[in-house]
Every structure is written in C-alpha cells, then in structure tokens.
NUGULO-877628 format. One record per residue: x, y, z of N, C-alpha, C in turn. Coordinates in pm, whole numbers, padded with zeros to 5 digits, always signed. Layout:
N
XYZXYZXYZ...
This chain:
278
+07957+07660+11424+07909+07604+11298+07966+07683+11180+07996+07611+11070+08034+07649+10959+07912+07663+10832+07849+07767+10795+07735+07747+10712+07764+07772+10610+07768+07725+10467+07814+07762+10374+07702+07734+10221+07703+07704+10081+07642+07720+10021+07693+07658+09872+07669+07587+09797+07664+07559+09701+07584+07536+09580+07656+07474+09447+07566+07449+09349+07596+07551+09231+07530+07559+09100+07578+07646+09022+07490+07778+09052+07502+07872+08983+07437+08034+09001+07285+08016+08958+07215+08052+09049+07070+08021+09054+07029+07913+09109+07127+07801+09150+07033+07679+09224+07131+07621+09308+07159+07751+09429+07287+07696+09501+07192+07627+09581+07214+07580+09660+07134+07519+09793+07234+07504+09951+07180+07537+10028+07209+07527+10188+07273+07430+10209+07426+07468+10284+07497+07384+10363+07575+07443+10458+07661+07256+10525+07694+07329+10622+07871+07222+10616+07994+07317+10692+08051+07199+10692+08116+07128+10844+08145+06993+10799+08086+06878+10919+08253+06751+10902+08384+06811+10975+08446+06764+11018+08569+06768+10843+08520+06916+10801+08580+06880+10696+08490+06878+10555+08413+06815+10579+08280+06769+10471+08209+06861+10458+08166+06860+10306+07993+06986+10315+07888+06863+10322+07809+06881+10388+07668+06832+10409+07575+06910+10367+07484+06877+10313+07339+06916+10203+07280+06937+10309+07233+07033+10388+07102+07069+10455+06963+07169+10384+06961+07092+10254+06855+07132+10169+06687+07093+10216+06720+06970+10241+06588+06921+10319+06529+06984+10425+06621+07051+10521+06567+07080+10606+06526+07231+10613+06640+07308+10529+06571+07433+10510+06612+07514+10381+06509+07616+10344+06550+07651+10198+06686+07741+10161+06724+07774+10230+06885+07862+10217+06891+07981+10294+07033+08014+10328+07092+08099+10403+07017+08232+10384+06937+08294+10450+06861+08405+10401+06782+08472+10471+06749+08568+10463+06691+08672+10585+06595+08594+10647+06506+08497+10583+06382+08432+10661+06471+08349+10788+06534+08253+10732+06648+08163+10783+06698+08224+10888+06718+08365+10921+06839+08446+11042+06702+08477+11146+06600+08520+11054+06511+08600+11128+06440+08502+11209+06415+08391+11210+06308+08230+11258+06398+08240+11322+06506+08229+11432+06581+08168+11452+06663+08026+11390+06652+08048+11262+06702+07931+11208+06840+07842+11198+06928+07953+11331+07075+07940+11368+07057+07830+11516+06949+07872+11547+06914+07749+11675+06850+07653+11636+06782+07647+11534+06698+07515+11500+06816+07423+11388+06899+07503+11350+07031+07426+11279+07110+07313+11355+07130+07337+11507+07218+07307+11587+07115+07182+11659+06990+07154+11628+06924+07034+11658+06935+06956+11532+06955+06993+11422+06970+06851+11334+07104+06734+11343+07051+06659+11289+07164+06517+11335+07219+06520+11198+07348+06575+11232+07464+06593+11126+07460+06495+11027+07470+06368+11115+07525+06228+11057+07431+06184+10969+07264+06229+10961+07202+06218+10835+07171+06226+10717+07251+06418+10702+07294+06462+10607+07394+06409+10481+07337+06405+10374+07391+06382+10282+07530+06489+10229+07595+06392+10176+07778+06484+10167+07698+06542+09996+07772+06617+09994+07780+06711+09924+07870+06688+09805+07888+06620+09652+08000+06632+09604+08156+06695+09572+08253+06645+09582+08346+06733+09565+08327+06837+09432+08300+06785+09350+08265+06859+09238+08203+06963+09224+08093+07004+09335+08048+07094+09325+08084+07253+09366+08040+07310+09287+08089+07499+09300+08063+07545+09434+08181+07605+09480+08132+07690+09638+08084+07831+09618+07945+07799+09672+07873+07955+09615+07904+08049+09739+07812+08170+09739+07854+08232+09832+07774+08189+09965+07845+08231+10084+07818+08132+10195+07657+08215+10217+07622+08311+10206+07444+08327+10192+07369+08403+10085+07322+08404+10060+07203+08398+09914+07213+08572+09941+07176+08608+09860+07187+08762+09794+07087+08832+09931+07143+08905+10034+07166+08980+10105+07073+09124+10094+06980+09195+10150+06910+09340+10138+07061+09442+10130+07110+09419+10160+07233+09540+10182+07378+09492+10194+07479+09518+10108+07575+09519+10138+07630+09650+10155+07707+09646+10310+07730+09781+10311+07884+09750+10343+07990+09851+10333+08130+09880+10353+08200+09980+10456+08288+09970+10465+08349+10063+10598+08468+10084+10518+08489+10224+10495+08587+10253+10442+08687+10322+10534+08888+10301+10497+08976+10349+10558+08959+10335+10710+08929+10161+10741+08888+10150+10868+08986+10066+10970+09132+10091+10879+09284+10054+10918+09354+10176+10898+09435+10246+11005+09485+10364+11028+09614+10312+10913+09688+10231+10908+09737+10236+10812+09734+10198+10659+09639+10153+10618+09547+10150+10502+09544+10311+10468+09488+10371+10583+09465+10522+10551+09556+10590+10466+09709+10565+10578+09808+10639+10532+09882+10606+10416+09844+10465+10389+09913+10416+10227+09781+10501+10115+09701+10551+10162+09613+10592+10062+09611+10750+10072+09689+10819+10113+09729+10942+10154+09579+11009+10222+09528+10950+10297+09385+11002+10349+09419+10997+10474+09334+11099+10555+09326+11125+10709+09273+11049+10735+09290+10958+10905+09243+10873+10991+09102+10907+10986+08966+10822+10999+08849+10898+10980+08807+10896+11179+08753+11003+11155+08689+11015+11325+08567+10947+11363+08509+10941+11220+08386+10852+11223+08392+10740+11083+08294+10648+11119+08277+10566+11016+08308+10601+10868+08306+10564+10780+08342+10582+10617+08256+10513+10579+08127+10522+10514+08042+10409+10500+07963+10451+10348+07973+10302+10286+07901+10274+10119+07909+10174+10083+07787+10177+10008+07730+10057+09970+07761+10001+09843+07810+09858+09821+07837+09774+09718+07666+09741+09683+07637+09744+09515+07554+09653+09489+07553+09563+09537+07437+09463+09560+07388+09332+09602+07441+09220+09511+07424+09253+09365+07413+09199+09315+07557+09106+09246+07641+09211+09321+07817+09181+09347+07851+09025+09379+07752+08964+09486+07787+08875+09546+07813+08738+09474+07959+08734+09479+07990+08588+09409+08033+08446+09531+08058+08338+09436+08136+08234+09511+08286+08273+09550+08335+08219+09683+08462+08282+09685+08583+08160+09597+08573+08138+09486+08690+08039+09401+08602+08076+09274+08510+08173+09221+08422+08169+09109+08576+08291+09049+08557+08268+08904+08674+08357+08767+08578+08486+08836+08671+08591+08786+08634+08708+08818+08676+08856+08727+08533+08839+08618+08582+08933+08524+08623+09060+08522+08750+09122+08441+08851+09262+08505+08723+09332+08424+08643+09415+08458+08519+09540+08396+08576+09558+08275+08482+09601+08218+08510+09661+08047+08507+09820+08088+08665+09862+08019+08744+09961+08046+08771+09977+08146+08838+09860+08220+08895+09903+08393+09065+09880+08359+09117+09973+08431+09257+09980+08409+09313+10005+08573+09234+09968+08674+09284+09997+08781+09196+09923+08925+09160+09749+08818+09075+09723+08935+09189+09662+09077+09176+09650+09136+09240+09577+09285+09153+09549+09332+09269+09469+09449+09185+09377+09566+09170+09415+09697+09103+09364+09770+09132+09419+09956+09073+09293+10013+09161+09240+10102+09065+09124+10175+08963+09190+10315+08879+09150+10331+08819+09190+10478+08747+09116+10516+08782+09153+10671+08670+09091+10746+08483+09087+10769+08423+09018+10698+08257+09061+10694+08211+09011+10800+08089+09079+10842+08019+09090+10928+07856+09032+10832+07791+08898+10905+07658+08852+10880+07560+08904+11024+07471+08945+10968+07365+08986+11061+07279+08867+11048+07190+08792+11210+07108+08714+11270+07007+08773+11232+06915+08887+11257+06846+08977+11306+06813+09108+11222+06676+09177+11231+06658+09295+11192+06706+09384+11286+06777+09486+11297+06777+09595+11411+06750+09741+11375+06782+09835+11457+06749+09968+11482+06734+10020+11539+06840+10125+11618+06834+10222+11712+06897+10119+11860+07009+10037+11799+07043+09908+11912+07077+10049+12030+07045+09990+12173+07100+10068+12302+07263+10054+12290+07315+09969+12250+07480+09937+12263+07488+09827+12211+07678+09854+12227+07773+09741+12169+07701+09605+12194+07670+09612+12343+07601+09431+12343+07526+09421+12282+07428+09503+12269+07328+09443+12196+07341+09429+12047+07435+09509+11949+07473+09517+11867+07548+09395+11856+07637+09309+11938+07712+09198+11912+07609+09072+11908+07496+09090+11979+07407+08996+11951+07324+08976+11845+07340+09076+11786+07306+09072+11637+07367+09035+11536+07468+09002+11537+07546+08918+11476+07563+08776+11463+07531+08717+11371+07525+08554+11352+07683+08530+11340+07744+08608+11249+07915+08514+11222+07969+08630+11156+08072+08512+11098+08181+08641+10991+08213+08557+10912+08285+08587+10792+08350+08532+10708+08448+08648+10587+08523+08571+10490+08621+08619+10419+08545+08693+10311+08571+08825+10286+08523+08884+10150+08630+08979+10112+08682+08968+09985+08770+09047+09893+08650+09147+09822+08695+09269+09894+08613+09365+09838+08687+09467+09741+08695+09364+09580+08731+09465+09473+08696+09573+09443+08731+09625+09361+08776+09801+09372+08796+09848+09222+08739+09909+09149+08797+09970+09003+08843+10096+08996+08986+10180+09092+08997+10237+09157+08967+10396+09054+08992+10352+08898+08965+10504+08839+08782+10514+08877+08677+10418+08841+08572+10426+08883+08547+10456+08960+08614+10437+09082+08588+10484+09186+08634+10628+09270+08768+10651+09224+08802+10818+09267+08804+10890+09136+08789+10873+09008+08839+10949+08910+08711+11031+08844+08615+10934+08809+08480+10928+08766+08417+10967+08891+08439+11140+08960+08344+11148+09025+08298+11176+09198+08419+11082+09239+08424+11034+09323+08331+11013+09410+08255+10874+09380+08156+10789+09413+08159+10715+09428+08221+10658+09542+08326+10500+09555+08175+10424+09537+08071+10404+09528+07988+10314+09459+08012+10230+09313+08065+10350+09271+08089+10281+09082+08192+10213+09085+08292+10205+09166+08458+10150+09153+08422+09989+09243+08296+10011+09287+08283+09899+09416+08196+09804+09342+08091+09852+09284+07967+09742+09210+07953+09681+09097+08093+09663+08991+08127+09583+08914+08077+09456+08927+08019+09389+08830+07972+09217+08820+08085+09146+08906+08042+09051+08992+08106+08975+09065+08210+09033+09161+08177+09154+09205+08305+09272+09293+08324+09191+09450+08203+09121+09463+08188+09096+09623+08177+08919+09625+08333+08855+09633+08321+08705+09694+08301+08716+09800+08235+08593+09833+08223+08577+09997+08211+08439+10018+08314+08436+10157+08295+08287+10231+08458+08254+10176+08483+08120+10215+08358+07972+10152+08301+08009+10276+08288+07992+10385+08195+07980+10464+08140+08104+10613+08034+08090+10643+07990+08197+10762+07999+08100+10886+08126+08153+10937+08190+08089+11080+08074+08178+11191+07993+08096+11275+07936+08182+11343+08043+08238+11466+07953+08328+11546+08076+08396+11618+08132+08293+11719+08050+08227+11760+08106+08158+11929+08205+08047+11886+08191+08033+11739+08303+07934+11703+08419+08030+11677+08420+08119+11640+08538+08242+11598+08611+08301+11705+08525+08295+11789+08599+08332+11913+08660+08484+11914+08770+08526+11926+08787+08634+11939+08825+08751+11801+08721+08773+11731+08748+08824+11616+08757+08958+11668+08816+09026+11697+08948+09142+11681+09057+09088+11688+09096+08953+11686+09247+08961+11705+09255+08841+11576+09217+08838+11465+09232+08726+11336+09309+08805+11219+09449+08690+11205+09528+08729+11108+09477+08727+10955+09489+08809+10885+09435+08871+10750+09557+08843+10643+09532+08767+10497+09641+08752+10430+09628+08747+10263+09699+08836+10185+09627+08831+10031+09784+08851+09946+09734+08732+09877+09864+08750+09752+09785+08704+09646+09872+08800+09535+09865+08806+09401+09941+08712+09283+09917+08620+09291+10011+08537+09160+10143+08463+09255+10129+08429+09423+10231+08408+09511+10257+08474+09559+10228+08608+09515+10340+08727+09596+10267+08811+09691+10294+08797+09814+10239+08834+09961+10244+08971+09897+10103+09003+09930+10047+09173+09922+09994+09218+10075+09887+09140+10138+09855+09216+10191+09888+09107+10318+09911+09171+10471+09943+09083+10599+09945+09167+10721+09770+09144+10715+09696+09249+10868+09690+09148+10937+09631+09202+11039+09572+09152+11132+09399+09232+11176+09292+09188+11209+09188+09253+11265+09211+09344+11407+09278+09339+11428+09347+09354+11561+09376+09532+11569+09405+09605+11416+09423+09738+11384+09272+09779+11375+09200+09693+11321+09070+09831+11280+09064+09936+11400+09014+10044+11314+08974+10185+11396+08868+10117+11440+08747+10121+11384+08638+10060+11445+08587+09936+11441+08579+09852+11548+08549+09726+11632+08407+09659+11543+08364+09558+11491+08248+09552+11484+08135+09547+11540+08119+09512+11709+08034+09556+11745+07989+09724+11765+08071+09792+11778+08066+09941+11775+08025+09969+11603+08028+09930+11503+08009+09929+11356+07830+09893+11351+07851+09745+11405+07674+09751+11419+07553+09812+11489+07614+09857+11608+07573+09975+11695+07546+10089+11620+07654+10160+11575+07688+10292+11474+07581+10298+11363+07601+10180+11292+07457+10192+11164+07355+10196+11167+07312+10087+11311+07175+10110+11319+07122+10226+11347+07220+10335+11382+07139+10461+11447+07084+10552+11288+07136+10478+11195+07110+10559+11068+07030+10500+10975+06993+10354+10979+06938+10269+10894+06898+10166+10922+06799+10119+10888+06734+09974+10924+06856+09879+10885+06908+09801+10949+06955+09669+10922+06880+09547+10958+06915+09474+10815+06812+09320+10803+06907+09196+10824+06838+09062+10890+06851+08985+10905+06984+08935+10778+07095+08874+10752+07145+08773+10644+07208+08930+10572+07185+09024+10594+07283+09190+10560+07423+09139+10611+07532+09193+10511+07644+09181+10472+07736+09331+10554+07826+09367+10646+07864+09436+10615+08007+09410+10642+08102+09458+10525+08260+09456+10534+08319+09576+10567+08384+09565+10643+08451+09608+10740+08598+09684+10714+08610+09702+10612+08790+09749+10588+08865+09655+10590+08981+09737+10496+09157+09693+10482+09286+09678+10496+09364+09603+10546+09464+09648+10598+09551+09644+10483+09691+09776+10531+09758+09826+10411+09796+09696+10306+09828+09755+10180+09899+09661+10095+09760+09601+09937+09707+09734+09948+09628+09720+09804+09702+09777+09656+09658+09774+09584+09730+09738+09492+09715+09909+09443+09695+10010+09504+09640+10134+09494+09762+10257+09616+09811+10130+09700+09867+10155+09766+10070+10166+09777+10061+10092+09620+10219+10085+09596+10273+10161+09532+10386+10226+09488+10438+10273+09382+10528+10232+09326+10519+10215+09191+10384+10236+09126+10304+10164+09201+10181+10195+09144+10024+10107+09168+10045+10004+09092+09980+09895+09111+10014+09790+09145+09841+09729+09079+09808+09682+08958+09656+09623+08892+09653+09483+08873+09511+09462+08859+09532+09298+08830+09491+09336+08670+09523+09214+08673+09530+09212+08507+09457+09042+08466+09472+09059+08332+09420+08874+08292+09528+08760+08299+09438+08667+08382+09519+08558+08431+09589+08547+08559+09531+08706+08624+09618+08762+08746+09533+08631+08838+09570+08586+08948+09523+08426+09084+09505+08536+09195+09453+08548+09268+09492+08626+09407+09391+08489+09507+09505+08500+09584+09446+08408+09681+09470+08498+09836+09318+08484+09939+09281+08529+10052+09269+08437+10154+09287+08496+10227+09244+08418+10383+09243+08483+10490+09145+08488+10578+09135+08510+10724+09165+08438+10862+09266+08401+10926+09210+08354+11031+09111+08235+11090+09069+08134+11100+09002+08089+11142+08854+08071+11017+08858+08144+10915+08743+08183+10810+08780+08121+10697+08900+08057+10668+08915+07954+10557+08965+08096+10470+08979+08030+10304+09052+08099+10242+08951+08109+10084+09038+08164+09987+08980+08217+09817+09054+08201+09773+09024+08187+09626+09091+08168+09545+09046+08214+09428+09117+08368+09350+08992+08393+09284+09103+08394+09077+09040+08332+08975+09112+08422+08848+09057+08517+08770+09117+08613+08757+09072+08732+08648+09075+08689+08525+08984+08714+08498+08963+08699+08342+08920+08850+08252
C-alpha cells in the first residue's frame, strides 16, 4: 500500500494511492498518525473497498505522507563514503539527532533558503515510519516488525548553522520546512527489499547525488533495534537514515542552493520531489 496525504497546511486529510490515483480515505479514518499505527490501523486499511473511495483532485497539494510525527530523528555519516567526502571518520556506532518536528513539509511544497543562510544544502534519504511504540526491542526481527514502511525525505542542512555556530547539527537541521517527506509511505512488504533501492538528487538538472541504499553502514532494522535501547520510540516516528556522497558540502568548491535553485529527488520504488527555493 501506498499511504499518502493531502490538502492545504492544517487540513490535509488521509489518503491512499490506488492504481495511480489518490483516493480520499477521510471517511474512514482521521489521518496518518500515531493513533492510526498504534490500532492497527495498517490492517484495518487493507479491508476497505478501494473502489468506493472518492478520487482525490488533481489540484490538490501533496502534503506530507503522515501528520506531524513525536520525533524526528536522523542518522548521521551513515554512508562510508558520504563520510569521506565530509572529511570525517567512518562512525563505529550510530551518529544520531534530532530534526524539529515541526520541519515536516509536503514533498513538491517552495522551500524557504533561512534568513542569513549562506550554506543551506540538500541530502536525499531513505526514512524509516514506525507501526508501533517500542523499547528495549530483543532484535533486528523484532525491530523490522516495527516498521510500517519507508519513504523519500530530503533532509536539508544550513551547513554554517550547523558546524560553524557551535557545532550542534540541530540548528543547521530545524529550519522552517527542513524535512519533506513522501509523496508517499510505501509500506515494507510492498518495498520489498529496501537495502538494495537506488537513491537520486539533482539540482537545477544537474545529477548531484547517485547512491544506492545498498552502502549504508547501518541497516535499518539494526537502526531500530539500536534506538530503542536508548529511547522510547512512538508509533507514526520518523527516522532518516543518511546520505550518500554528493551534497552540496561535499564539492569543491561547496556547492549552495540559492533562489530559484529546483532540486528534484527520488528513491527507488518511493516515487520522487520536487522541491523550489525561495
């Protein structure tokens, strides 16, 4: 299943898409959201009769594929060569911080460059949606069962905010609108083998970034395993996963977006973005 979300900011409403089509599953439940993961509301989805659902206009805005999230959390330098374009050592363990919540945009919504940013960039990654509350999972399996899906998130970056000012990769990460996501949350059994999904980001046409999931250091089920031993994770929680080389932090020169800059993303099997700076 493809679950995704529309409407303008503040009155997106629940969907899903259906051979191509978004379908309105407003009626049946109130939106993508911790209540929604936690009910099992991923099995009671898969009994409604598609064909009743009302289509969805083209017109309408693709919000983010689930409603504002308890935690977005990040995995940093979690591509050995990401690392080395960023002159940083391979990490032995996780790299982990948190984006504001409040980051979370549509993935095709304008995307304003911060007031006084001179060094924001992009990174595409692979996100991770949590089904489930967990904590203290026994293992990887059980950690993979906690997982509802994945989808596409460009996790911008205001890179002086973030190493210069401090170094508190929080401030460089939680800029208004830092975190698109979607268009949609591919659950897993439709995704099939996500360690091996090709990763792809250009700037104005021009191929920047071209991973594959296939490099991360750490696996996502070993990621959801790993956190829980440190923190409650909630149901409809966000976490992204790292970058593969080719950020805009990573060239020489460095390499910024600027106004009017397009960057368009895609994952694999997870559909694609389209985002403009303004």
């Amino acid at each position: 299943m493809k679950l995704l979300r529309f409407g303008e900011k503040g009155a997106e409403k629940p969907g899903i898409l259906v051979d191509g089509k978004r379908k309105d599953c407003s009626a049946h439940f109130s939106d993508w959201n911790r209540e929604f993961f936690n009910s099992g509301g991923l099995e009671r989805l898969k009994t409604i009769d598609t064909s009743s659902l009302p289509d969805v206009a083209e017109s309408e805005r693709w919000a983010s594929c689930v409603s504002r999230p308890g935690m977005i959390m990040c995995i940093g330098l979690n591509y050995s060569d990401h690392a080395a374009e960023s002159g940083m050592e391979v990490p032995k363990q996780p790299i982990i911080f948190m984006k504001a919540t409040n980051t979370l945009t549509g993935p095709n919504d304008d995307i304003p460059i911060p007031k006084n940013s001179e060094k924001s960039d992009w990174e595409v990654e692979l996100a991770i949606i949590l089904n489930k509350d967990v904590s203290y999972l026994k293992d990887e399996k059980e950690a993979l069962d906690a997982i509802a899906g994945f989808a596409v998130m460009n996790d911008l970056s205001e890179r002086a905010f973030q190493l210069d000012h401090g170094g508190q990769w929080v401030k460089g990460k939680s800029c208004p609108q830092f975190s698109p996501l979607g268009p949609y949350l591919v659950t897993k059994d439709e995704v099939g083998d996500f360690n091996n999904l090709a990763m792809k980001l250009s700037v104005n046409g021009e191929s920047k970034q071209n991973g594959n999931t296939g490099t991360m250091i750490f696996k996502p089920a070993f990621l959801v395993h790993y956190l829980s031993q440190y923190m409650m994770l909630e149901a409809g929680d966000v976490i992204s996963t790292g970058t593969p080389p080719g950020v805009g932090l990573g060239f020489n020169p460095p390499q910024y977006l600027k106004k009017g800059d397009v960057v368009e993303l895609s994952i694999e099997k997870l559909g694609s973005q389209k985002q403009k700076f303004i």
